[in-house]
C-alpha positions as CSV (number, residue, x, y, z in Angstrom):
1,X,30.8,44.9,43.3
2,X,30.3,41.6,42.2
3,X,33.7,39.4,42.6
4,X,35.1,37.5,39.2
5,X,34.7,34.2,41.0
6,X,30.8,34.9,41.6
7,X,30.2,36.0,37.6
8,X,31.7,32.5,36.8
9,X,29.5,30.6,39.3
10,X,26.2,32.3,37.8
11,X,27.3,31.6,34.1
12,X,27.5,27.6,35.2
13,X,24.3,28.0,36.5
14,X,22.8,28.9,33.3
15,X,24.2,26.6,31.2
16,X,23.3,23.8,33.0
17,X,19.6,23.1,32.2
18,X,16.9,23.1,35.3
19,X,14.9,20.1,35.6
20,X,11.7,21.7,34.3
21,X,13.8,22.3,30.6
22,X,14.7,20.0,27.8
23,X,17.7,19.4,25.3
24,X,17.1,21.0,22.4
25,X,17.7,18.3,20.2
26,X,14.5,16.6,22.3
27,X,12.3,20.2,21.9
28,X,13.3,20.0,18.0
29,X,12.1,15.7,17.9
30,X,8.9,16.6,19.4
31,X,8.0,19.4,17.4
32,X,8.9,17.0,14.1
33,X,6.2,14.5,15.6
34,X,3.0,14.4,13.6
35,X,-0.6,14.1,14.4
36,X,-3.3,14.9,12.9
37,X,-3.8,16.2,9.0
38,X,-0.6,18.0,7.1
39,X,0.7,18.9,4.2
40,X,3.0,17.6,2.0
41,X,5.9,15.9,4.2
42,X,8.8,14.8,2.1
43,X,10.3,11.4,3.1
44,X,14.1,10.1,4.1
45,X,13.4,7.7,1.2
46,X,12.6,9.7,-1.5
47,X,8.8,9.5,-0.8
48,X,5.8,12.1,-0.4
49,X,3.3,11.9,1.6
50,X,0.0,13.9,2.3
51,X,-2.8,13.3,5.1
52,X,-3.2,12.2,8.4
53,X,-1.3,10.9,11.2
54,X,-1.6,9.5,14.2
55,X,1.2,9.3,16.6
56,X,3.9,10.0,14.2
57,X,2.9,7.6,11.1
58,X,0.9,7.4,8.6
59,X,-2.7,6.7,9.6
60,X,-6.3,7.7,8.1
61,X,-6.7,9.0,4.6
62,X,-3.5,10.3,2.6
63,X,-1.6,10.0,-0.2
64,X,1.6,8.4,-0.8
65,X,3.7,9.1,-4.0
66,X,6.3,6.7,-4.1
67,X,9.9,7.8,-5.5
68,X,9.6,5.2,-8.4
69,X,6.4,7.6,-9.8
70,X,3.8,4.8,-8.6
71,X,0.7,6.1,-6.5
72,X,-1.5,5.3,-4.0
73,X,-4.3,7.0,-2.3
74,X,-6.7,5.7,0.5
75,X,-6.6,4.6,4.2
76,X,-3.6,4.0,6.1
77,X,-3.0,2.6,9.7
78,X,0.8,2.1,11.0
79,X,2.2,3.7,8.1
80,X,0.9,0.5,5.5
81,X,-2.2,1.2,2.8
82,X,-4.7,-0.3,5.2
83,X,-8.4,-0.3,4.0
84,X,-10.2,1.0,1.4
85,X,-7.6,2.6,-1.6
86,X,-6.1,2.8,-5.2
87,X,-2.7,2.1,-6.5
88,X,-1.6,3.5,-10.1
89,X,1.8,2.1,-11.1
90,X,4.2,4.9,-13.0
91,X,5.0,3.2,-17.0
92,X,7.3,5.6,-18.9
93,X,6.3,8.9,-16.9
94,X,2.2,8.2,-17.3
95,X,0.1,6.8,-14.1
96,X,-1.7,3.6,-14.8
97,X,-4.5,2.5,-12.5
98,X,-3.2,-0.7,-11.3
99,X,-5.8,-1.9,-8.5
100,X,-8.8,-0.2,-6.9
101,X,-10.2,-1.8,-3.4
102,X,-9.1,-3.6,0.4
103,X,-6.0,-3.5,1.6
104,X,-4.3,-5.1,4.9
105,X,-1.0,-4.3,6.2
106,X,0.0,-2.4,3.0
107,X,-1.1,-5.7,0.9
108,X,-4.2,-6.5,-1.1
109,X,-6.5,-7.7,0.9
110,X,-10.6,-8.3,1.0
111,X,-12.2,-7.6,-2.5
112,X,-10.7,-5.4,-5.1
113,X,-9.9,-5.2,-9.1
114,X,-6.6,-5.1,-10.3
115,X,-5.7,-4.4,-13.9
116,X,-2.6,-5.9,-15.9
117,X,-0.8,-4.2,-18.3
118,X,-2.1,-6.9,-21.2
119,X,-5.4,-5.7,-20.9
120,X,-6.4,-8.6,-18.3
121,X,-8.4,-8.1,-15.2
122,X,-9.1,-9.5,-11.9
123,X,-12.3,-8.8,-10.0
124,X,-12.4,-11.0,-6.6
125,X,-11.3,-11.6,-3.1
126,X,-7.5,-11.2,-2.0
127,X,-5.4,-12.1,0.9
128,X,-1.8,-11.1,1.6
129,X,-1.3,-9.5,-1.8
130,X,-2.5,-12.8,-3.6
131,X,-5.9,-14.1,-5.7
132,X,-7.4,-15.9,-2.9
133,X,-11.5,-17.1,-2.4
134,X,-13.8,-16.3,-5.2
135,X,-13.0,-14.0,-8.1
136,X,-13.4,-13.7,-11.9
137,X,-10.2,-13.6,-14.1
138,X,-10.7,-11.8,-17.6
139,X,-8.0,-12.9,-19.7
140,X,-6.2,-10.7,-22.8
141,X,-7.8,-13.0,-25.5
142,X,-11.3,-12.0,-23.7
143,X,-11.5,-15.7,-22.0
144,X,-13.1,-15.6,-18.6
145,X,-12.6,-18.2,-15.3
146,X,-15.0,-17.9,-12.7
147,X,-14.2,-19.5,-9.4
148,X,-12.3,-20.6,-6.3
149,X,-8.3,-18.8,-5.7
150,X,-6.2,-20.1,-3.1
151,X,-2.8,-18.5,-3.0
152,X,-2.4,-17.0,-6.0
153,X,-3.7,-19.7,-8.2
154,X,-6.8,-21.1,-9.3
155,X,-8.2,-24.1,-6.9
156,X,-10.9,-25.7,-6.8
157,X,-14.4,-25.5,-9.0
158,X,-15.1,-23.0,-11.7
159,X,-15.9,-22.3,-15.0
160,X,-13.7,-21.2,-18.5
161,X,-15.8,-19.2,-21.0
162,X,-13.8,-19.3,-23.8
163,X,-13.3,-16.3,-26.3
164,X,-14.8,-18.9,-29.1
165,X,-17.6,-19.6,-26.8
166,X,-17.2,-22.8,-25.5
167,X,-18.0,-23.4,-21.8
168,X,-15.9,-25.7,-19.3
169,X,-16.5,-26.9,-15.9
170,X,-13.1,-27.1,-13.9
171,X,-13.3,-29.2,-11.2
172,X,-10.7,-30.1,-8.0
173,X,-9.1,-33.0,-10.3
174,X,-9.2,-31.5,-13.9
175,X,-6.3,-30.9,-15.8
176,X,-7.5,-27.3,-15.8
177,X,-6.3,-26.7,-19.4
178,X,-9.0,-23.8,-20.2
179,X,-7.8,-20.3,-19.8
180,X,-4.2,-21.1,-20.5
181,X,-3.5,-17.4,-20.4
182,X,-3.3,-17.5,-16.3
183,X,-0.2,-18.9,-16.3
184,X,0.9,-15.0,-18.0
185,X,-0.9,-13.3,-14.8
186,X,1.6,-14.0,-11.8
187,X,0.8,-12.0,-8.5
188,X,2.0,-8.7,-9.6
189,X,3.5,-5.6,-7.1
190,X,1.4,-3.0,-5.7
């Protein structure tokens, strides 16, 4: 017969984990770690997100729907847009395509075209989310600037075709009164 001081010593020894066991808060954290492709995974934040991982963030292709409505689908590395992709921004419940190309570090980045809600578009080279190197600018009123970005502004030489026609050279030192529309086509989210 087994003495009531011995059936308390083996009950200790059970609930005291052995060194080849883990908490079970730890089993549970590992099992939520992703790798690899899965399905819908809904966010802390409100977000969803469908694709790939890679040691527990997003990385490879996958699409993110952001809790405001907006969109974007395309490469990821380190849980940032990072590579090829496009971004639709959510007006009033309908997706509008925003920007299509590179990315870097969740910013626009390399070439790409990005659309504004006037009707104007962008077709060029970006760098941290900004206009920067060469890139064409077609303005609402259907006026065009062709040339040199640096930082979000135009720099440098180019050229203004107006809507009426006219043609003007914009050097490093000109007044750069063509286009005056840029001034309405700030950096934009995304």
């Amino acid at each position: 017969a087994m003495s009531s001081q011995n059936q308390f010593s083996n009950s200790d020894a059970r609930s005291k984990p052995d060194k080849g066991t883990q908490q079970l808060w730890k089993t549970w954290d590992n099992l939520a770690k992703k790798s690899g492709e899965h399905a819908t995974v809904f966010e802390n934040n409100g977000d969803r997100y469908r694709g790939q991982y890679v040691a527990n963030m997003r990385s490879g292709q996958g699409t993110l729907n952001y809790k405001n409505g907006d969109k974007y689908e395309g490469e990821f590395l380190n849980n940032k847009p990072d590579g090829y992709g496009t971004y639709w921004v959510n007006e009033n419940g309908k997706l509008r395509l925003q920007y299509r190309g590179g990315f870097g570090e969740g910013k626009r980045s390399g070439k790409g075209v990005f659309a504004y809600p006037d009707g104007g578009k962008y077709d060029g080279e970006w760098y941290a989310g900004k206009r920067h190197g060469q890139g064409r600018m077609i303005y609402a009123d259907k006026s065009v600037y062709e040339g040199a970005w640096l930082n979000g502004k135009r720099h440098g030489s180019g050229t203004c075709f107006m809507a009426n026609g006219d043609v003007h050279q914009v050097g490093q030192n000109s007044s750069n009164r063509c286009c005056q529309s840029a001034r309405r086509h700030p950096p934009s989210r995304a």
